[in-house]
C-alpha positions as CSV (number, residue, x, y, z in Angstrom):
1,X,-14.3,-0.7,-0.7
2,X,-11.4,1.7,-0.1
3,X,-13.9,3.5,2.3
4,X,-13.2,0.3,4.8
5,X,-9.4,1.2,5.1
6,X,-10.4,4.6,6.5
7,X,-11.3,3.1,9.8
8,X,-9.4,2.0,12.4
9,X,-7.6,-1.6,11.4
10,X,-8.3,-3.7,14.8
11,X,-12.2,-2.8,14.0
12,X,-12.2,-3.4,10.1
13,X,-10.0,-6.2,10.6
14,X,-12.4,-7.7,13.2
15,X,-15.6,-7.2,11.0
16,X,-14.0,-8.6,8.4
17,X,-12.5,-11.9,10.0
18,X,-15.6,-12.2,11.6
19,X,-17.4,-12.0,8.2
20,X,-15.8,-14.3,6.7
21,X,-15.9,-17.4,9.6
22,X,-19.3,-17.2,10.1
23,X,-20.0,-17.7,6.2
24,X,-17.7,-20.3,6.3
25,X,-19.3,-22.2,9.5
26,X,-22.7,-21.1,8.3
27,X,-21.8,-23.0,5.0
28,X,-20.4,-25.9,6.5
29,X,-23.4,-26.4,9.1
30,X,-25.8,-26.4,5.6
31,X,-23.2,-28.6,3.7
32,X,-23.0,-31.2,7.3
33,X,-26.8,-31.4,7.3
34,X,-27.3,-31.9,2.9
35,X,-24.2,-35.0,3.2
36,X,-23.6,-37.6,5.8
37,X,-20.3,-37.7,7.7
38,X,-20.2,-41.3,7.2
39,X,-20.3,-40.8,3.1
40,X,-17.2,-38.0,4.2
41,X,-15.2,-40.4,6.3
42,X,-15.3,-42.9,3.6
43,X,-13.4,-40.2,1.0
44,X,-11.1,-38.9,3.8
45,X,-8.1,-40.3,2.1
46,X,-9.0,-38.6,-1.1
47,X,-10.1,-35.5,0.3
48,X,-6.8,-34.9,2.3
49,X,-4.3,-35.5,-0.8
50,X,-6.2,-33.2,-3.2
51,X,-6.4,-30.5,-0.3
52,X,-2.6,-30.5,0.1
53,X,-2.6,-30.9,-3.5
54,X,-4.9,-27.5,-4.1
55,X,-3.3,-25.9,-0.8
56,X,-0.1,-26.1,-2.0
57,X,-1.3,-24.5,-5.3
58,X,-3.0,-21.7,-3.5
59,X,-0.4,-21.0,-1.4
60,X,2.1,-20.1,-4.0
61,X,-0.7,-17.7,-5.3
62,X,-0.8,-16.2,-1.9
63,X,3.1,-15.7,-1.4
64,X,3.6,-14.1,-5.0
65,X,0.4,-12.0,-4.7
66,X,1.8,-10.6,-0.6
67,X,5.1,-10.0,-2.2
68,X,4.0,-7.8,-4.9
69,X,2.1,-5.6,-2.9
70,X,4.7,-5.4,-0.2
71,X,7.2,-4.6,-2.7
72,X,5.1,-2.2,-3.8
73,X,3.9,-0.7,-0.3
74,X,8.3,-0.3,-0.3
75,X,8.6,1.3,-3.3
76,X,5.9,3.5,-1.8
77,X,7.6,4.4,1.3
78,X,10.9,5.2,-1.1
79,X,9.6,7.3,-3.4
80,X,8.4,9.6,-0.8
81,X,11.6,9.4,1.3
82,X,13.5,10.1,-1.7
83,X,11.5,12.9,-2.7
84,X,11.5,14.7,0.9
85,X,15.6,13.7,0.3
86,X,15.5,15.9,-2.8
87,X,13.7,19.0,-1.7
88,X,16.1,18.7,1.4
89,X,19.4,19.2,-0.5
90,X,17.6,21.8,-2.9
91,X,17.0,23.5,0.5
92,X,20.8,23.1,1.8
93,X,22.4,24.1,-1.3
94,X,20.1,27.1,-2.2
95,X,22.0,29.0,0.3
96,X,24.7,28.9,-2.4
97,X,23.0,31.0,-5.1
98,X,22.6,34.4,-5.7
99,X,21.1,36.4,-2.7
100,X,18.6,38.4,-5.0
101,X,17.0,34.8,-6.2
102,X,17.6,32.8,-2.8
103,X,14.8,33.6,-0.8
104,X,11.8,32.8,-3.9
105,X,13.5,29.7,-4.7
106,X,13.4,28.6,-0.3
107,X,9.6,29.8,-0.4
108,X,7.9,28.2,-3.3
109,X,10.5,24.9,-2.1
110,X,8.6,25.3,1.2
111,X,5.5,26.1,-0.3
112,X,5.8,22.4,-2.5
113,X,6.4,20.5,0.4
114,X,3.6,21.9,2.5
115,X,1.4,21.3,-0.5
116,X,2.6,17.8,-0.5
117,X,2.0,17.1,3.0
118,X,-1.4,19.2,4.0
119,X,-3.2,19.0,0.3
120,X,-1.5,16.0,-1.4
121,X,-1.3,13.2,1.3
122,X,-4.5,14.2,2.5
123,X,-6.3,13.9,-0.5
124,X,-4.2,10.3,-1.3
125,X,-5.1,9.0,2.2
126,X,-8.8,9.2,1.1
127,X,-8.2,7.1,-2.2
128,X,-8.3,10.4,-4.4
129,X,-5.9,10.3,-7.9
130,X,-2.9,12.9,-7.8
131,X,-1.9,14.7,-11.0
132,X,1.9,14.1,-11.6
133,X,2.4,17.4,-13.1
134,X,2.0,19.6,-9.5
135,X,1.2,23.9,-10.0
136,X,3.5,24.0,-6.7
137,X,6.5,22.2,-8.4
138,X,6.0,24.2,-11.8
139,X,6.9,27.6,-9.1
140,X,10.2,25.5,-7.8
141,X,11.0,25.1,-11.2
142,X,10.1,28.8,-12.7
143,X,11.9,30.0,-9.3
144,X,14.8,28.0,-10.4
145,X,14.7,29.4,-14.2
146,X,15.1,32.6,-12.7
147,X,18.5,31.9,-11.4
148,X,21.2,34.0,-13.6
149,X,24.7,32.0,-11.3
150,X,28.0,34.3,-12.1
151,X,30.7,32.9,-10.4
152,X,32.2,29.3,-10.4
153,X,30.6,28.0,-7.0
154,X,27.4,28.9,-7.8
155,X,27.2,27.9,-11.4
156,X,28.8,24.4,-9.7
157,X,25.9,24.6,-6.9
158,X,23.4,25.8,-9.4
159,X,24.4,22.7,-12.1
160,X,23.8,20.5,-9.0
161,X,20.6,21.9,-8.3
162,X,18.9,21.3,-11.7
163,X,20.2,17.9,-11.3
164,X,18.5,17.2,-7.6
165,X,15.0,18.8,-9.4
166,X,15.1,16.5,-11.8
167,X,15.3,14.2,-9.0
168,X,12.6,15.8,-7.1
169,X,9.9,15.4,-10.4
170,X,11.2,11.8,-10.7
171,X,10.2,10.7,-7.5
172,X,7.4,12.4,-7.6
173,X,5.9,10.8,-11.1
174,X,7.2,7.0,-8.5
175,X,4.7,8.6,-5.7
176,X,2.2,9.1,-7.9
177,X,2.3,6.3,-9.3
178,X,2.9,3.7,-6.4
179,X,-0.4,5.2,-5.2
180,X,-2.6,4.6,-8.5
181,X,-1.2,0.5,-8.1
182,X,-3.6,-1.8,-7.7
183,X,-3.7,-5.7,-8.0
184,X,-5.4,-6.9,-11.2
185,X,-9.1,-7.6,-11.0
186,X,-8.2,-11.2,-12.7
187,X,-6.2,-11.6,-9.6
188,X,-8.9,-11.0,-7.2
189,X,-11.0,-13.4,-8.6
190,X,-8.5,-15.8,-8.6
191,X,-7.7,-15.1,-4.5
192,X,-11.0,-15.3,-3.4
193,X,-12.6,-18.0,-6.0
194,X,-9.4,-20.2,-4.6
195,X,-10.5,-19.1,-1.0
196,X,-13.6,-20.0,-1.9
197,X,-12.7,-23.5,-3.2
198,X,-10.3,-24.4,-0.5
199,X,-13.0,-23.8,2.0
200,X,-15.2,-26.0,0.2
201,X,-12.4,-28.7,0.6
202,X,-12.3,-28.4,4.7
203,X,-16.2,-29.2,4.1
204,X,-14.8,-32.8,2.8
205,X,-13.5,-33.9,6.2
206,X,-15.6,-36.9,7.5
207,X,-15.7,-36.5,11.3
208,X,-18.5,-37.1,13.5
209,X,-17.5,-34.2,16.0
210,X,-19.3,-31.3,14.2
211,X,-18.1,-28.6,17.0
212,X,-14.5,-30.2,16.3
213,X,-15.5,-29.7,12.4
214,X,-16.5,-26.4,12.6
215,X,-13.5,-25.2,14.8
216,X,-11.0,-25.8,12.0
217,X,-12.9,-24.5,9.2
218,X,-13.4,-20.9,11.5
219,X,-9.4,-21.3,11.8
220,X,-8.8,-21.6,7.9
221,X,-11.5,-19.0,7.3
222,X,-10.2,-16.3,10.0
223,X,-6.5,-16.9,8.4
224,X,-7.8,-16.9,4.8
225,X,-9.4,-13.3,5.7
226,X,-6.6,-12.1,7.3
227,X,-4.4,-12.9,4.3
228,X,-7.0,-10.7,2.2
229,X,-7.3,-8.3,4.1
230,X,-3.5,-7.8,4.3
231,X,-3.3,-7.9,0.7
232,X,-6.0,-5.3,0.2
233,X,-4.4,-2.8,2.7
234,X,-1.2,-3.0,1.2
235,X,-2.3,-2.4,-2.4
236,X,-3.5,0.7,-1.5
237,X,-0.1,2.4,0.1
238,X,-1.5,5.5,0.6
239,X,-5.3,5.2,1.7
240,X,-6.3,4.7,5.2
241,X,-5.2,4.0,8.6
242,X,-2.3,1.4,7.4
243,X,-0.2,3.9,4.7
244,X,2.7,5.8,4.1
245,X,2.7,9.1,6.7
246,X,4.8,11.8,4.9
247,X,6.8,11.7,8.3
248,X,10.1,12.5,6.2
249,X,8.3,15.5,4.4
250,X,7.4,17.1,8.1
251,X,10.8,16.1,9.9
252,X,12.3,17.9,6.8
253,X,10.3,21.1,7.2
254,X,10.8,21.1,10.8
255,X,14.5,20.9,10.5
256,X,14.3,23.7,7.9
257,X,12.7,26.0,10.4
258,X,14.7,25.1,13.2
259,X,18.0,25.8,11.3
């Protein structure tokens, strides 16, 4: 399934809202011609109040599953603007060290973030698992190790640094993570078996316009799929076309070469 999010979203999303109205109309044409509409206008009063009634329900199900995988799609987007933050200040403040261990730490601090950007994201935008403990980062860190600070500023600069690294492996472990997040499989089967069943609701509806009929179960259906396919792209904050670009990683890099 992740394969889907590596196309373009206008085509996926078009495939997929089309998918799912023409089951839905397909299934309402077989239901129309199984059941009269005259045994369907006779429970239209029924019908409607334990629609709103199961709408409502479903709805609520919708809103809390959206918000959790927006939040998470944030907390996404943070963790790698917070990491980029870190590797920037380690860059800044390395200036302040020792000259004999400044330019290995700059390099293999350089070397991390290209890592992160060509190897890493790459790999992450096509659904692949990173490991949290990087070979690139374990250099920044030896490079750091190496560091023998003498005077008061650079023992002050060099205390501050260790402190930023930390920072740096934290927000990694939060990138790597945010990117392994998925919704529950329980939770699936819940979305789309309550799609599923609310569909079979707007089937309910005794009218004898079928065309009318058929009209507003494609609009449900098209804004049911839309709603699963937001929910499916946003689980996945670092696959495909809709992800997190390590723009801040890049800006940084250039801004490091520039200055």
């Amino acid at each position: 399934m992740l394969a889907l999010l590596q196309f373009p979203p206008l085509i996926v999303g078009f495939l997929w809202v089309a998918a799912f109205v023409v089951i839905s109309v397909g299934g309402l044409f077989v239901f129309r011609r199984a059941v009269s509409h005259t045994k369907l206008e006779n429970a239209n009063f029924v019908s409607g109040a334990v629609f709103q009634v199961a709408g409502v329900l479903y709805a609520v199900l919708v809103a809390f599953v959206v918000v959790v995988v927006w939040e998470q799609f944030g907390d996404a987007e943070d963790a790698s603007s917070k990491e980029a933050s870190a590797v920037a200040d380690l860059l800044r403040d390395s200036t302040a060290l020792p000259p004999q261990y400044r330019a290995e730490v700059q390099q293999s601090l350089v070397a991390y973030s290209h890592d992160v950007v060509d190897n890493e994201f790459t790999r992450m935008r096509r659904g692949e698992s990173i490991e949290e403990q990087s070979d690139a980062l374990t250099r920044v860190w030896d490079s750091y190790l190496k560091v023998q600070p003498e005077s008061r500023s650079e023992i002050a600069f060099f205390d501050y640094a260790i402190s930023r690294l930390n920072d740096l492996s934290t927000n990694r472990k939060m990138r790597v993570s945010t990117g392994d997040a998925s919704v529950p499989g329980e939770l699936w089967v819940l979305l789309l078996g309550g799609g599923g069943v609310l569909m079979m609701f707007t089937y309910l509806f005794g009218t004898r316009d079928v065309v009318v009929h058929a009209i507003a179960v494609g609009l449900t259906a098209s804004l049911l799929a839309f709603v699963m396919y937001l929910i499916f792209a946003l689980e996945h904050p670092y696959v495909g076309a809709l992800s997190v670009k390590p723009t801040p990683y890049v800006n940084m890099l250039k801004d490091w070469a520039g200055g």
